[in-house]
N, C-alpha and C positions, 0 to 999 in steps of 0.2 A: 582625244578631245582637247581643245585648247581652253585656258584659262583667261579672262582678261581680269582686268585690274581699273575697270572702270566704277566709278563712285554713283550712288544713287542713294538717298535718303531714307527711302520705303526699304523695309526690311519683312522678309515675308515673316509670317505669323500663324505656321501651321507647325502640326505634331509631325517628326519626321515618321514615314510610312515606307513599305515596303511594298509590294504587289508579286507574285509569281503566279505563271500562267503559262500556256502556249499558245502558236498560232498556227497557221496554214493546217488546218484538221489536225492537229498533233505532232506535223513535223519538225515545228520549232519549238525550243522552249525560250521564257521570257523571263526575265526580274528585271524589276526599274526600282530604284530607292530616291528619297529625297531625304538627307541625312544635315541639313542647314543647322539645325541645333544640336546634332552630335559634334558637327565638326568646331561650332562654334563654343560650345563645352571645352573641347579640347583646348582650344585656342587661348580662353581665358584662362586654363589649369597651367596650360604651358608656358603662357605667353610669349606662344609662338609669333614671328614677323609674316608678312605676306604670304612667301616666296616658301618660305617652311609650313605654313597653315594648309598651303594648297597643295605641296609633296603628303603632309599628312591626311590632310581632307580625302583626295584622291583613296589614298591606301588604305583609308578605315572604310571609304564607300564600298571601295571591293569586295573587302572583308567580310562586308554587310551582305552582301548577296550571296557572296561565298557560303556564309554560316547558315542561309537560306537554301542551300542546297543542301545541309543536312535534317537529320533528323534528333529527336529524344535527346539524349545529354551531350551529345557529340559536341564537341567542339575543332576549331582550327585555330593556327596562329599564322600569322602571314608576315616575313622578314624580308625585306627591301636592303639588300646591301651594293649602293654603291661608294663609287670613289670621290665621289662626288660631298663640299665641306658638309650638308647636311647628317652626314655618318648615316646611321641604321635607322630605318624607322621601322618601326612592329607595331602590329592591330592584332589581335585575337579577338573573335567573332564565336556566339554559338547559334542557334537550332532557333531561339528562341526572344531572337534580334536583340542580344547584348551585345553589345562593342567598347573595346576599350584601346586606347594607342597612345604613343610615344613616339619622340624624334630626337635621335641624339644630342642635334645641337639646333635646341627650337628657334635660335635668335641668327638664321642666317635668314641672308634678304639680296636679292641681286639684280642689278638692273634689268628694265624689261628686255625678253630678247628681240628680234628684228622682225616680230611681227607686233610688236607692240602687248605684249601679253609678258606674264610671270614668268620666269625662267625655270621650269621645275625642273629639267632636263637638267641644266647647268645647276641647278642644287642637288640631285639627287646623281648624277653622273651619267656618260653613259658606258660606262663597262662596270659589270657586277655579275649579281644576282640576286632572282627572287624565289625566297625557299616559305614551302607552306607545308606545314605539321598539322596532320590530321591524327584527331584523337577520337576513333573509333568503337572505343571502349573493349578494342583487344588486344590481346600483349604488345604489340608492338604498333608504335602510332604509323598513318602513313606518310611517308614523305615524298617532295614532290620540288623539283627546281629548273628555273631553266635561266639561260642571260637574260641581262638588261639588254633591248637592242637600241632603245630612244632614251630612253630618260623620263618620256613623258608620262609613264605609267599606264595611259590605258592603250599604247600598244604592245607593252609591255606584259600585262595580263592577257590582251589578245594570244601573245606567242606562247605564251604560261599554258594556258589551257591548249594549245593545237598541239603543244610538245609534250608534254611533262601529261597531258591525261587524254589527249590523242579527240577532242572534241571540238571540232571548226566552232570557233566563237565571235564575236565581236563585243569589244569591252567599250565603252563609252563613261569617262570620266570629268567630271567639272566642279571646282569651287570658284567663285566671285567672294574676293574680300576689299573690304567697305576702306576707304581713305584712315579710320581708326582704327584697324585691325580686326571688327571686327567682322563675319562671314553672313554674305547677304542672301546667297544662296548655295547648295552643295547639292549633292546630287549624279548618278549613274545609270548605265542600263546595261545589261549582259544577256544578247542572242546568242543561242547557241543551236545550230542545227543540225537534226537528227536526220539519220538513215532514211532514205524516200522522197529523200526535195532533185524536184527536177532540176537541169543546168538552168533552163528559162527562169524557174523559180529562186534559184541561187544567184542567178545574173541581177534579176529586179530589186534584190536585198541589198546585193553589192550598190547597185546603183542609188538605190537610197539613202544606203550610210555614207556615201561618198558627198551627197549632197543635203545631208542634215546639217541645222544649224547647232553651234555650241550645245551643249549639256545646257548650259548659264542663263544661254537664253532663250532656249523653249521656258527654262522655268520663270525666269522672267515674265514671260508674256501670260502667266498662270496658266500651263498647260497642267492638266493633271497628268498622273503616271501613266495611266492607260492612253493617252492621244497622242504621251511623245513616243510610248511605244509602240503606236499605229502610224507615225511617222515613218518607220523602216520597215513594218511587215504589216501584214492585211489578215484580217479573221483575226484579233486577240481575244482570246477567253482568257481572264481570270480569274484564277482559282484560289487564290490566296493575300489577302491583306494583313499585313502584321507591322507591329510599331516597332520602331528600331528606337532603341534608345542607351545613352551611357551606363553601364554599371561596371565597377572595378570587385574584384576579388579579396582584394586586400582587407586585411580586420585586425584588430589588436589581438587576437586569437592567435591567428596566424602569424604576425610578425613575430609573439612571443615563443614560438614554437620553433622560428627560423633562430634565435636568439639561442635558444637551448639546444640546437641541434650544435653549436658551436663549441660544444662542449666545456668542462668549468676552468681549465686551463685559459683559454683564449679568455671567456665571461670575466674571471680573474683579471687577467691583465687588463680591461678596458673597466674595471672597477678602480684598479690601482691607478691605470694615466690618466683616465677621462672622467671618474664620477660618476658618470652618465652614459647613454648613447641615446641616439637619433638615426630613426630610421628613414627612410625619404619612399615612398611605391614611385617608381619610375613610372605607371601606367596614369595616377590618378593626382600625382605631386602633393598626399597627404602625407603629412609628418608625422610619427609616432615617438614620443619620446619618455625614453626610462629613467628613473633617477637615481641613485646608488639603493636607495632602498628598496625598490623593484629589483632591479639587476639582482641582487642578492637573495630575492625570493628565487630566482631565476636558476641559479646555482644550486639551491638546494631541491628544485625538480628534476635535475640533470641525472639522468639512467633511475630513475623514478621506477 
């Protein structure tokens, strides 16, 4: 799905939602998200520019549906590596529509490309790879990767899933950011069909996503989730609405635990140069910071 980069005053002003369902008697399955004020969280934590809002935007909506295909505590983490200036970006997604992400270098921005739209392709590259860590809750997480083929991201998650987990899908991605940076709308859909669809039936699918408008602007036009998803397939039952919304991990709990695991050697030396430290969560750009007289409580919890 293409991004534009045109400006509109109204700003939608709803809870971002999730929906999972299927259609054609159970042959397909369905999730549509509208993620406007996660992505736009993001944007202000990051202060992310366009061109990086909408590489991220894109990769946290995936995410978002991603984490909607599992269950209980599971979670996933989803890594975008191209060669492209934007560096890495990563979302981690659970069960229970938390999301949270980052973009190496938030402050890249690049002229539109030759459709008039964001360059996400030219920000995010197009040779790489996309790796996603499932964490199953058994010994070992699962992993899963395949290339960058566009850049664009959502045919890039299309390939992700036909390769790497062998399920004909169609990914459908879009952010709109506002002339101030900030995201007017965000938003995806993820078809994936199962075992039992006719070629007539697979033909009619193709033919529709071929001829669906923007992610951007169905929502524009205030489609709900279920009509843009009735857009490309016919019979959608859903079974599932849930709120997606930001939460980060991070705690001063946890950072002082990362702090100790450093053990009193290193603790030492950054008491001796620095006084202090400062921690940064790359996921949520809250700052943590110690002053020598923490740090030194720190020391004396070390192999506790």
């Amino acid at each position: 799905m293409t991004t534009s980069n045109e400006s509109t005053s109204v700003k939608e002003e709803r809870v971002d939602t999730l929906v999972r369902g299927t259609a054609l008697n159970g042959k397909v399955r369905v999730f549509a998200v509208r993620t406007t004020h996660l992505v736009d969280e993001l944007q202000h934590r990051h202060q992310t520019y366009p061109t990086a809002t909408a590489a991220l935007g894109r990769t946290v909506t995936a995410a978002a549906m991603m984490g909607a295909m599992m269950k209980g505590e599971e979670k996933l983490t989803v890594q975008v590596k191209g060669e492209g200036p934007l560096g890495q970006i990563v979302a981690d997604a659970n069960a229970k529509g938390e999301v949270r992400g980052y973009v190496t270098h938030p402050q890249v921005h690049l002229a539109s490309n030759n459709q008039g739209k964001l360059d996400v392709a030219g920000a995010v590259g197009r040779d790489g790879f996309i790796h996603v860590t499932k964490d199953l809750g058994l010994k070992e997480p699962y992993r899963g990767s395949s290339p960058i083929i566009s850049g664009e991201l959502g045919e890039d998650f299309t390939y992700y899933f036909a390769t790497s987990e062998q399920t004909p899908s169609a990914v459908g991605l879009g952010v709109l950011v506002d002339v101030d940076n900030t995201v007017i709308h965000a938003g995806g859909f993820i078809i994936q069909l199962l075992p039992g669809l006719s070629d007539e039936e697979i033909g009619k699918i193709e033919q529709s996503l071929s001829a669906l408008p923007p992610i951007t602007s169905l929502l524009s036009q205030g489609l709900e989730l279920e009509e843009m998803l009735s857009w490309v397939v016919d019979d959608v039952q859903i079974m599932e609405h849930m709120p997606i919304v930001f939460r980060c991990q991070c705690s001063q709990e946890r950072v002082e635990q990362t702090l100790i695991s450093l053990g009193k050697q290193e603790l030492q030396a950054i008491i001796e140069e620095e006084g202090q430290a400062e921690v940064m969560c790359h996921f949520c750009n809250e700052a943590y910071t110690f002053n020598r007289e923490k740090l030194q409580e720190l020391v004396a919890q070390v192999n506790k």
